[in-house]
PDB file with one MODEL, atoms N, CA, C and O in Angstrom:
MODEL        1
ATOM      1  N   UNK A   1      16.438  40.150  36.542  1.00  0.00           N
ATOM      2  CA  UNK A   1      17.693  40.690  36.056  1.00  0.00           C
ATOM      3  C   UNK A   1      18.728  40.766  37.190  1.00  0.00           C
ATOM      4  O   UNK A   1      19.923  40.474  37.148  1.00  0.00           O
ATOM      5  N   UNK A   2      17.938  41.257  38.281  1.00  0.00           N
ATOM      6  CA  UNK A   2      18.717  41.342  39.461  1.00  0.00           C
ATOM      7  C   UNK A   2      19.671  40.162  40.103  1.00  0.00           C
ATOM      8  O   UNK A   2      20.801  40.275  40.580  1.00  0.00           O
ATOM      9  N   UNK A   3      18.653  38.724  39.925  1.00  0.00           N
ATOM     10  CA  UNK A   3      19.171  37.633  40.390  1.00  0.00           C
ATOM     11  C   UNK A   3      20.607  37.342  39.369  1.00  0.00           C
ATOM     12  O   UNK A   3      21.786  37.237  39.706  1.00  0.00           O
ATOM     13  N   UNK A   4      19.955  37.265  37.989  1.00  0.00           N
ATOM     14  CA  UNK A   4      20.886  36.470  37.343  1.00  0.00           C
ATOM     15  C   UNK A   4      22.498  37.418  37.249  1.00  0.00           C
ATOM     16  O   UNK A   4      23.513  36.822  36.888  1.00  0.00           O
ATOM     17  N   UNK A   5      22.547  39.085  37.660  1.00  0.00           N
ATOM     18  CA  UNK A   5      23.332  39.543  38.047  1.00  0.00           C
ATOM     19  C   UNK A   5      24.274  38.948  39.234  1.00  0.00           C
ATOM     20  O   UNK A   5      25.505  38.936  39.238  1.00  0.00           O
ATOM     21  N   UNK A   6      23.409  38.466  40.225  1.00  0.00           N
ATOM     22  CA  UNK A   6      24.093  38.407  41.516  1.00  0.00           C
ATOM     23  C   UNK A   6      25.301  36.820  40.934  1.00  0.00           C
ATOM     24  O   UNK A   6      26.527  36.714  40.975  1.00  0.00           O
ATOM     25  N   UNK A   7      24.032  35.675  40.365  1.00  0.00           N
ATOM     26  CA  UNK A   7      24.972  34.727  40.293  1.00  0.00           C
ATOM     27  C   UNK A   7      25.960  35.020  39.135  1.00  0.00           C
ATOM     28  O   UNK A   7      27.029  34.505  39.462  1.00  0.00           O
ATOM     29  N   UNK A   8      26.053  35.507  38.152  1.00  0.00           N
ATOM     30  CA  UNK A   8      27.196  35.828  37.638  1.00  0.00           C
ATOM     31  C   UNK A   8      28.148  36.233  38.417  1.00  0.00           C
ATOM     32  O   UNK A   8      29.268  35.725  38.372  1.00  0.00           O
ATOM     33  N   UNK A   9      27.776  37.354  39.363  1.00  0.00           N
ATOM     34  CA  UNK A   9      29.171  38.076  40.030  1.00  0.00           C
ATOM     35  C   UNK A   9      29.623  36.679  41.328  1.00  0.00           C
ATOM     36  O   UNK A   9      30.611  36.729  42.060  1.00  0.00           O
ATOM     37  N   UNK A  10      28.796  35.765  41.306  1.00  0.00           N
ATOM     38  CA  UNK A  10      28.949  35.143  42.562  1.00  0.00           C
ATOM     39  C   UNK A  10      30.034  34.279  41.803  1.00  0.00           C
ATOM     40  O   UNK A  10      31.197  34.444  42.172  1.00  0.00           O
ATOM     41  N   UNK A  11      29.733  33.162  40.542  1.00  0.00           N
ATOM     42  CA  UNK A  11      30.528  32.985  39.643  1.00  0.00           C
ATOM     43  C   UNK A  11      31.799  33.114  39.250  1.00  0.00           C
ATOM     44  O   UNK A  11      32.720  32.297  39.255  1.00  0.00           O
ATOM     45  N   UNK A  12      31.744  34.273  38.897  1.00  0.00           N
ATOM     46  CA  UNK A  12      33.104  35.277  38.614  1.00  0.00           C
ATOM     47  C   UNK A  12      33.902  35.763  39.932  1.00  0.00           C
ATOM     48  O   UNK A  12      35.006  36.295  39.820  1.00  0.00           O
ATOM     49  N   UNK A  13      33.367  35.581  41.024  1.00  0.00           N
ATOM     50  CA  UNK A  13      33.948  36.127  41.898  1.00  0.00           C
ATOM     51  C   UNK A  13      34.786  34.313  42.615  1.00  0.00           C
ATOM     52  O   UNK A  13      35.875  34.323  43.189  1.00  0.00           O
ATOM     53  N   UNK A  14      34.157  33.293  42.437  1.00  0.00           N
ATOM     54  CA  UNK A  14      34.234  32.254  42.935  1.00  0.00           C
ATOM     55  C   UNK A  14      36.032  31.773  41.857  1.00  0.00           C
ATOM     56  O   UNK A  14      36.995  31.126  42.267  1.00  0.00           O
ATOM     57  N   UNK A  15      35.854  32.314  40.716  1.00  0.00           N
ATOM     58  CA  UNK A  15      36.760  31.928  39.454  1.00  0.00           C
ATOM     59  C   UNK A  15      37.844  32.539  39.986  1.00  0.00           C
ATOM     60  O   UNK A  15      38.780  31.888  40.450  1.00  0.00           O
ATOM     61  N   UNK A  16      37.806  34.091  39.962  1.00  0.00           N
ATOM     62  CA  UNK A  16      38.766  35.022  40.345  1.00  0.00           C
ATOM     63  C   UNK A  16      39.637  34.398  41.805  1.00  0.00           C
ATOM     64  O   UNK A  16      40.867  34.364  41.781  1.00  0.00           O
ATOM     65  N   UNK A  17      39.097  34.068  42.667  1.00  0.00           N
ATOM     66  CA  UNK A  17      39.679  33.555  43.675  1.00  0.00           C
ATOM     67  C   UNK A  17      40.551  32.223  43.539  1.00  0.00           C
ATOM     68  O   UNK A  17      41.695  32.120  43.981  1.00  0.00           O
ATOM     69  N   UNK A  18      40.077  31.541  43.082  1.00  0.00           N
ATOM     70  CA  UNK A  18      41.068  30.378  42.405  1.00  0.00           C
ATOM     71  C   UNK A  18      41.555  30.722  41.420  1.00  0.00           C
ATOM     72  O   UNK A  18      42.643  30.155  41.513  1.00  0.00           O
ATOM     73  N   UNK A  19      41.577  31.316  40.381  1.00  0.00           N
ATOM     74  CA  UNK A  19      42.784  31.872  39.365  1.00  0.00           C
ATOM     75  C   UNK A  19      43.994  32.683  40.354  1.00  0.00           C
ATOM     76  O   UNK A  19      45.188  32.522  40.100  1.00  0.00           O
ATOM     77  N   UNK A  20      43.557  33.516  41.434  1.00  0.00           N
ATOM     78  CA  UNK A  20      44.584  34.521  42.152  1.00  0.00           C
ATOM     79  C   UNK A  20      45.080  33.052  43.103  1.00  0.00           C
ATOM     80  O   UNK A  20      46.205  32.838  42.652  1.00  0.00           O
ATOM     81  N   UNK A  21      44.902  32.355  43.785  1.00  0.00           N
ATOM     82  CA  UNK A  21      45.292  31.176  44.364  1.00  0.00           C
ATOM     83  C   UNK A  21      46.364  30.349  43.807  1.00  0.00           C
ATOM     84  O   UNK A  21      47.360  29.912  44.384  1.00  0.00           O
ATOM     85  N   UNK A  22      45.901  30.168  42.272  1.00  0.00           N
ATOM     86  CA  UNK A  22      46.256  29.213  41.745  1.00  0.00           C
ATOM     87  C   UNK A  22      47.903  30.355  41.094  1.00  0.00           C
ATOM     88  O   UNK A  22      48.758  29.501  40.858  1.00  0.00           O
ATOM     89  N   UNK A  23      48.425  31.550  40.828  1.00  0.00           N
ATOM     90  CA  UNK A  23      49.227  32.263  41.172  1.00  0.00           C
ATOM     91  C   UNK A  23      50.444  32.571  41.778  1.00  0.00           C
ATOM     92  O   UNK A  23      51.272  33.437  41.498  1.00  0.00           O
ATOM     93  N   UNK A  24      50.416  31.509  42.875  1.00  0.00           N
ATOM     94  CA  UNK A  24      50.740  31.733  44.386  1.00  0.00           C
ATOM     95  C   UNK A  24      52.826  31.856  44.111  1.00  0.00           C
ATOM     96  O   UNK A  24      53.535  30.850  44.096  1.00  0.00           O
ATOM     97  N   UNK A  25      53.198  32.850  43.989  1.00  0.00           N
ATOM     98  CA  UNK A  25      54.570  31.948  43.857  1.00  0.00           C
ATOM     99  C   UNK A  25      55.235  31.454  42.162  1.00  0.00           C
ATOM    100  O   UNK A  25      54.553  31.178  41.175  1.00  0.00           O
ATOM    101  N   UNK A  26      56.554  31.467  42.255  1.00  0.00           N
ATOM    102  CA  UNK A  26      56.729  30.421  41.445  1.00  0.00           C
ATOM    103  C   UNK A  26      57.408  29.242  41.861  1.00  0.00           C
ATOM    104  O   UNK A  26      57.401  28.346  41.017  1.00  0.00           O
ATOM    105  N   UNK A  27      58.042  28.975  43.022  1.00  0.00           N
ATOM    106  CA  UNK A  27      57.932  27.402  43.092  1.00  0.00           C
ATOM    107  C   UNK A  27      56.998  27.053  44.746  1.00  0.00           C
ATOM    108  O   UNK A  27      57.266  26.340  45.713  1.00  0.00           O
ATOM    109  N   UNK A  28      55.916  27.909  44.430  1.00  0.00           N
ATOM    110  CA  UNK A  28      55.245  28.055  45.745  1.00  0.00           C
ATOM    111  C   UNK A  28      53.865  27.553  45.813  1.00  0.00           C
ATOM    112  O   UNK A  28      53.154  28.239  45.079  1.00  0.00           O
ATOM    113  N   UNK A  29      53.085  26.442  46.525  1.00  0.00           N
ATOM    114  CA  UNK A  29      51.871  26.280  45.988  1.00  0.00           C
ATOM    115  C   UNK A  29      51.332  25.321  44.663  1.00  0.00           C
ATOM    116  O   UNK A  29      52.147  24.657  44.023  1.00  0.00           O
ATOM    117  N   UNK A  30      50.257  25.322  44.416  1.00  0.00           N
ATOM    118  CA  UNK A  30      49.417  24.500  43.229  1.00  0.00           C
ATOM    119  C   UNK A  30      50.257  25.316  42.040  1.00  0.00           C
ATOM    120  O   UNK A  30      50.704  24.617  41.131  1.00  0.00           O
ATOM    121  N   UNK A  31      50.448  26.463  42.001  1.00  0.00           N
ATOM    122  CA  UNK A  31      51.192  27.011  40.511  1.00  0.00           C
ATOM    123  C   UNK A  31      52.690  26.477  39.883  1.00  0.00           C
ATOM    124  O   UNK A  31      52.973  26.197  38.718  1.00  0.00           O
ATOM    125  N   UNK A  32      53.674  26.443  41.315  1.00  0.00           N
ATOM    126  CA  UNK A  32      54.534  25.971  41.214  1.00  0.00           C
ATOM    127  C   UNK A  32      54.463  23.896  41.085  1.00  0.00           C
ATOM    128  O   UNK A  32      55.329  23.181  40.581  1.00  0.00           O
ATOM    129  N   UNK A  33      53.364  23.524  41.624  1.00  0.00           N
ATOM    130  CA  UNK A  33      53.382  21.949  41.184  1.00  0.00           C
ATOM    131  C   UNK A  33      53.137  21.602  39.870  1.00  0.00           C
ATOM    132  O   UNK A  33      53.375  20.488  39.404  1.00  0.00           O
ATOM    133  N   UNK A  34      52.502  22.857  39.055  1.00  0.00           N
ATOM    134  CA  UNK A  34      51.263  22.785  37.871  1.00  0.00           C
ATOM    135  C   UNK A  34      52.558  23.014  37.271  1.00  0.00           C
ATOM    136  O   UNK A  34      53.104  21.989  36.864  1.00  0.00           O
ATOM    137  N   UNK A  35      53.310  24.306  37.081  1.00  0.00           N
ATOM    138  CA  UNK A  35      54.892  24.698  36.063  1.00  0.00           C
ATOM    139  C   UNK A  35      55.713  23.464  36.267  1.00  0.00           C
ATOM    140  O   UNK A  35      56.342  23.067  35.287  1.00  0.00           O
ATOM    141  N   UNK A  36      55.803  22.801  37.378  1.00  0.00           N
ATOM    142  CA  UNK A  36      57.140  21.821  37.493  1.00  0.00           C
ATOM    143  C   UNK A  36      56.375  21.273  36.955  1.00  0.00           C
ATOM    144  O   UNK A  36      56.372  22.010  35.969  1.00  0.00           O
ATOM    145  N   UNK A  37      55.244  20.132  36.601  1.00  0.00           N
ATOM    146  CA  UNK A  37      54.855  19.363  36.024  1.00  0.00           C
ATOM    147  C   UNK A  37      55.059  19.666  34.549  1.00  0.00           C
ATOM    148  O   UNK A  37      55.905  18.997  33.955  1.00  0.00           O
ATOM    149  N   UNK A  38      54.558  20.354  34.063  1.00  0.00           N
ATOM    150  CA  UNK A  38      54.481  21.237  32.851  1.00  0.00           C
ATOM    151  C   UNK A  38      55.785  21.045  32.067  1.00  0.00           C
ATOM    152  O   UNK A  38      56.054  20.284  31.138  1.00  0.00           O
ATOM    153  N   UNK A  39      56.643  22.120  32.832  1.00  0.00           N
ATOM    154  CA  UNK A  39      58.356  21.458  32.503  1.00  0.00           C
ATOM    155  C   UNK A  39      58.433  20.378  32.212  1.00  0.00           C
ATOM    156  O   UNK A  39      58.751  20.006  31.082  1.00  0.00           O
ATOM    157  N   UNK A  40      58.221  19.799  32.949  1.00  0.00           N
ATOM    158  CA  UNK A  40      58.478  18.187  32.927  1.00  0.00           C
ATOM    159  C   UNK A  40      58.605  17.605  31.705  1.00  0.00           C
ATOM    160  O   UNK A  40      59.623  17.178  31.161  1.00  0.00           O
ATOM    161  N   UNK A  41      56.897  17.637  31.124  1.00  0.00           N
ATOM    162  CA  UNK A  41      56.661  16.964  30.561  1.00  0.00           C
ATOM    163  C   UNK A  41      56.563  17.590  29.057  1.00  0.00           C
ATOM    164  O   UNK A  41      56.634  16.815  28.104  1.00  0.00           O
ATOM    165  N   UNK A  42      56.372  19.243  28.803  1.00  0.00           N
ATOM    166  CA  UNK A  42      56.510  19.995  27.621  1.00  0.00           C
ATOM    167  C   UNK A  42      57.033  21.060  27.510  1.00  0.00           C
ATOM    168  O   UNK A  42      56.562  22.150  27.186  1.00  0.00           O
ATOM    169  N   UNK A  43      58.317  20.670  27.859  1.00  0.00           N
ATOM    170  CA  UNK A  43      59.207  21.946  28.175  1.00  0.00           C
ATOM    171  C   UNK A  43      59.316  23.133  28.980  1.00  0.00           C
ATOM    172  O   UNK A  43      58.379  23.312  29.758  1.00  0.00           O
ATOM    173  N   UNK A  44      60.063  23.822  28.975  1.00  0.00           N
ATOM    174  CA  UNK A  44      59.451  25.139  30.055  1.00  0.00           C
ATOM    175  C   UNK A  44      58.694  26.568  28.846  1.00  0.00           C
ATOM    176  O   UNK A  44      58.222  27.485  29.518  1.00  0.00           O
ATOM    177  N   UNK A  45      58.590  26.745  27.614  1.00  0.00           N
ATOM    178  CA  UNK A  45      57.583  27.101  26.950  1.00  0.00           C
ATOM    179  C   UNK A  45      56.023  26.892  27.458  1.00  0.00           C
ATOM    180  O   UNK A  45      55.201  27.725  27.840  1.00  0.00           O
ATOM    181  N   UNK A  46      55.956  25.801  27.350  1.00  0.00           N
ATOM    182  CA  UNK A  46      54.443  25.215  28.161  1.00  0.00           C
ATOM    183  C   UNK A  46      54.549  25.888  29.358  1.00  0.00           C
ATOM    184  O   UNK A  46      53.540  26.580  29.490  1.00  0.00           O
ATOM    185  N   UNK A  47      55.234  25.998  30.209  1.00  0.00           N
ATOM    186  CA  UNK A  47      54.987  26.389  31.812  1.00  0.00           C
ATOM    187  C   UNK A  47      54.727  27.608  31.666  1.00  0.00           C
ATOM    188  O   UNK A  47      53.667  28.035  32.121  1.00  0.00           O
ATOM    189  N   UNK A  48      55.635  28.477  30.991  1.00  0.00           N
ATOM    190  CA  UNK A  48      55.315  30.194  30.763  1.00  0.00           C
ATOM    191  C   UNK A  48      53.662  30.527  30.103  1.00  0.00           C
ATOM    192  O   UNK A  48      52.910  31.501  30.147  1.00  0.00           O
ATOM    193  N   UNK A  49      53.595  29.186  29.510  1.00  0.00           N
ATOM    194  CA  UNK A  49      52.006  29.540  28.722  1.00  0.00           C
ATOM    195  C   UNK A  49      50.897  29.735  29.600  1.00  0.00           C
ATOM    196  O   UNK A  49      49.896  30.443  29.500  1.00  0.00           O
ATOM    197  N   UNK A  50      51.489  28.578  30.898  1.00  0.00           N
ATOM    198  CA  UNK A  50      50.310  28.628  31.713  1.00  0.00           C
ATOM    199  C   UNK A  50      49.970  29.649  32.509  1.00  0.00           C
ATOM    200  O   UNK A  50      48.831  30.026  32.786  1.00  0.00           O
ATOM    201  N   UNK A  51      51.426  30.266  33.021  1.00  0.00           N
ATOM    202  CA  UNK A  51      51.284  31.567  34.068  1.00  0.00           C
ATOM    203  C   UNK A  51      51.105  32.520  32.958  1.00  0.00           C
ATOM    204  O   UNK A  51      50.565  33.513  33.446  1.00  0.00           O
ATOM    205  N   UNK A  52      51.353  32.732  31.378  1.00  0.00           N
ATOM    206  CA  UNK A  52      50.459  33.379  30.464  1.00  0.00           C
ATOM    207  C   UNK A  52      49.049  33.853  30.496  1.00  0.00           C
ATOM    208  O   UNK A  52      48.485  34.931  30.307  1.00  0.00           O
ATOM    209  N   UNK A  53      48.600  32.324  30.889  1.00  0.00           N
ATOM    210  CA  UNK A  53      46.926  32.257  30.460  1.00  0.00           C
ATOM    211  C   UNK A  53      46.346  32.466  32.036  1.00  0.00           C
ATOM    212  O   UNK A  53      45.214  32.902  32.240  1.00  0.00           O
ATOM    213  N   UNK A  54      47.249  32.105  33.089  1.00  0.00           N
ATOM    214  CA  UNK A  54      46.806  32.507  34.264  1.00  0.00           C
ATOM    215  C   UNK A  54      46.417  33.935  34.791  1.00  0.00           C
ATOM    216  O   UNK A  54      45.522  34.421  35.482  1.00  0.00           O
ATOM    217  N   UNK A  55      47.965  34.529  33.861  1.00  0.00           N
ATOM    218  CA  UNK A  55      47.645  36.210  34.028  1.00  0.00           C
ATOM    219  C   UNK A  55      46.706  37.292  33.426  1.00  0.00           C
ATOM    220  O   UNK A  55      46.328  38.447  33.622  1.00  0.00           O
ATOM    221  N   UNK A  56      46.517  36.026  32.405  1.00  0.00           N
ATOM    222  CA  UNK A  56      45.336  36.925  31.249  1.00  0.00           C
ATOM    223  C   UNK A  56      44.018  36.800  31.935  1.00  0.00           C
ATOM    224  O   UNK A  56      43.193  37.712  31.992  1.00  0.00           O
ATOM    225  N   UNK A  57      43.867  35.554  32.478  1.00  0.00           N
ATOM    226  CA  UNK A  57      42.672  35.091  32.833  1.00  0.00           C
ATOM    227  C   UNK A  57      42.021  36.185  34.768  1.00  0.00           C
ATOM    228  O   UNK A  57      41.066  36.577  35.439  1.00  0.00           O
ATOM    229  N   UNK A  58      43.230  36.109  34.672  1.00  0.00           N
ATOM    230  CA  UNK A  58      43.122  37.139  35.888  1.00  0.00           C
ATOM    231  C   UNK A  58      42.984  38.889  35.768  1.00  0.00           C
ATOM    232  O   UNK A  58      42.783  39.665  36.703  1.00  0.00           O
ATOM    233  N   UNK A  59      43.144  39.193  34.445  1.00  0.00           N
ATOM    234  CA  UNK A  59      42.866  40.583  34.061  1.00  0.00           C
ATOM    235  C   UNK A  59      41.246  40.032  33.710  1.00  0.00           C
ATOM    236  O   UNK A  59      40.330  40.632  34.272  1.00  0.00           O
ATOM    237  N   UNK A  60      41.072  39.427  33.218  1.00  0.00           N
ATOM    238  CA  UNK A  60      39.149  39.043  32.303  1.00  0.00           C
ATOM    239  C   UNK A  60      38.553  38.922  33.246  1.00  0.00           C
ATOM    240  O   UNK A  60      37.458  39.482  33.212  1.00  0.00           O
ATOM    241  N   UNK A  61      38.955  38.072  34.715  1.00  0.00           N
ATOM    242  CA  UNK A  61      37.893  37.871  35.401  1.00  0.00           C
ATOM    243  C   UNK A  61      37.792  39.118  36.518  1.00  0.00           C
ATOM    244  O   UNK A  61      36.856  39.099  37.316  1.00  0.00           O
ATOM    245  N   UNK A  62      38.666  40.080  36.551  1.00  0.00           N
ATOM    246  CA  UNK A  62      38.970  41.237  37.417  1.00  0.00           C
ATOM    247  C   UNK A  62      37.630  42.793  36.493  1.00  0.00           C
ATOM    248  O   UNK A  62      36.694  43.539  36.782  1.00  0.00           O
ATOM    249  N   UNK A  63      38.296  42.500  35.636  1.00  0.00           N
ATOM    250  CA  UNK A  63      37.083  43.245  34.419  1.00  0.00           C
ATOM    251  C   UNK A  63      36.116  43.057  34.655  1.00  0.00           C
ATOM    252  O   UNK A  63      35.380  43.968  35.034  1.00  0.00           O
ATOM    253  N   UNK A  64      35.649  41.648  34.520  1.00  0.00           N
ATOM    254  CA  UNK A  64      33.658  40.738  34.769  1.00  0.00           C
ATOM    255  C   UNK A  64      33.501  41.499  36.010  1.00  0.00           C
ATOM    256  O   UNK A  64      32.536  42.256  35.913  1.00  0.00           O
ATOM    257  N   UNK A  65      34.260  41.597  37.450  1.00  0.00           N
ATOM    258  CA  UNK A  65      33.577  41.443  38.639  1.00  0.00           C
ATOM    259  C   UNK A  65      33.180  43.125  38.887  1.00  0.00           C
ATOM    260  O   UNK A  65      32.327  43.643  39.607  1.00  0.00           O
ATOM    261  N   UNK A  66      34.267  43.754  37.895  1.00  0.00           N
ATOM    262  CA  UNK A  66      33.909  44.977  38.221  1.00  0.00           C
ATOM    263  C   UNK A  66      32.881  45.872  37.352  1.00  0.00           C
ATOM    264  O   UNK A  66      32.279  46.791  37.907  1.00  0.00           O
ATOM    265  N   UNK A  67      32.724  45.644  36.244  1.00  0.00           N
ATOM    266  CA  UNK A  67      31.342  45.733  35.626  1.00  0.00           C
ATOM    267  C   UNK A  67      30.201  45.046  36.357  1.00  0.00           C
ATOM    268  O   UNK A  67      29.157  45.686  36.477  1.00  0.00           O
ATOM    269  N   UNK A  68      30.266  43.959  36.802  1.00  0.00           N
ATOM    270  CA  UNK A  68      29.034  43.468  37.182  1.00  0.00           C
ATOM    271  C   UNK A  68      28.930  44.146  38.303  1.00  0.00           C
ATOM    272  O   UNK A  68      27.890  44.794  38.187  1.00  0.00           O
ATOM    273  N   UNK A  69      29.358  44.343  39.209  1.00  0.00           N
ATOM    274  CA  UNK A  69      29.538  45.214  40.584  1.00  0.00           C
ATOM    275  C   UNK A  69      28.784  46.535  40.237  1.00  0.00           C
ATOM    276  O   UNK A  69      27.783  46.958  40.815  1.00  0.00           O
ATOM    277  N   UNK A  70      29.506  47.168  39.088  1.00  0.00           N
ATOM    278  CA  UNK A  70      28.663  48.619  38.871  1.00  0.00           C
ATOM    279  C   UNK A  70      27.312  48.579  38.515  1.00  0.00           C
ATOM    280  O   UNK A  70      26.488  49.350  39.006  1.00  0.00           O
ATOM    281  N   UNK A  71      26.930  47.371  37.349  1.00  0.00           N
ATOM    282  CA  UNK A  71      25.247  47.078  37.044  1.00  0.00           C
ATOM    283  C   UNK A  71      24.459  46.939  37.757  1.00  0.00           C
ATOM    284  O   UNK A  71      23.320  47.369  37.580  1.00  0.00           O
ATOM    285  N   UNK A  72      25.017  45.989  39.259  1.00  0.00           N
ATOM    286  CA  UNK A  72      24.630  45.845  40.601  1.00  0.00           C
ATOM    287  C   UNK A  72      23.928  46.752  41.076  1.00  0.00           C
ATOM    288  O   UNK A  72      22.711  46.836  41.241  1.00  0.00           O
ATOM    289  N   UNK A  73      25.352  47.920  41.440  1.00  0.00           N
ATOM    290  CA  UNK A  73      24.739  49.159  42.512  1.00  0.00           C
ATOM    291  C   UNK A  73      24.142  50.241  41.365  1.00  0.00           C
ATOM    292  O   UNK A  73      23.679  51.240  41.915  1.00  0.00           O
ATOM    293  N   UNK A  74      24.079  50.259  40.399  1.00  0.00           N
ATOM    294  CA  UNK A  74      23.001  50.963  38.876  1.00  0.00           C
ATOM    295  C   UNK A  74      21.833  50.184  38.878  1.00  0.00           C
ATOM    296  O   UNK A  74      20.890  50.885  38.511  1.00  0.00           O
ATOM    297  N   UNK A  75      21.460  48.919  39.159  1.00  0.00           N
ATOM    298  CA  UNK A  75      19.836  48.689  39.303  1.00  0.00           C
ATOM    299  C   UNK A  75      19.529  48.714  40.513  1.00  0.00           C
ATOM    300  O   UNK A  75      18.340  48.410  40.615  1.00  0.00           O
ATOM    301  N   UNK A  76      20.147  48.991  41.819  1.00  0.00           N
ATOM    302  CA  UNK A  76      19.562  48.846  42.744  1.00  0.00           C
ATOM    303  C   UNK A  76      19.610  50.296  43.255  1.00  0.00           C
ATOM    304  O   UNK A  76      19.054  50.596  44.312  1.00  0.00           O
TER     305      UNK A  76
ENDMDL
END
């Protein structure tokens, strides 16, 4: 139980870091190349969707690391 804890949080912790990366800015970084592209090619609707799903995705994986963190130091 213990293991398959650790690689989840290792997982989730590996995700979280490239979702907060991928963030960086708005014409700053991989986020700002990903929106200008986006624009580009499906309006700027599409671009807001992505820093949408970026921000959501960054509350879900902030949630995972910190539950799993507590199950962590609760079985050990």
């Amino acid at each position: 139980m213990e293991t398959l804890l650790y690689v989840l949080l290792i997982i989730v912790s590996i995700a979280l870091i490239a979702v907060v990366l991928l963030q960086s800015g708005r014409s700053a970084g991989l986020s700002g190349a990903i929106s200008g592209g986006a624009e580009q090619l499906m309006g700027k609707q599409k671009a807001r969707g992505i820093e949408a799903f970026l921000t959501r995705a960054t509350v879900v994986l902030a949630i995972l690391f910190f539950v799993l963190t507590v199950l962590l130091a609760y079985f050990l």
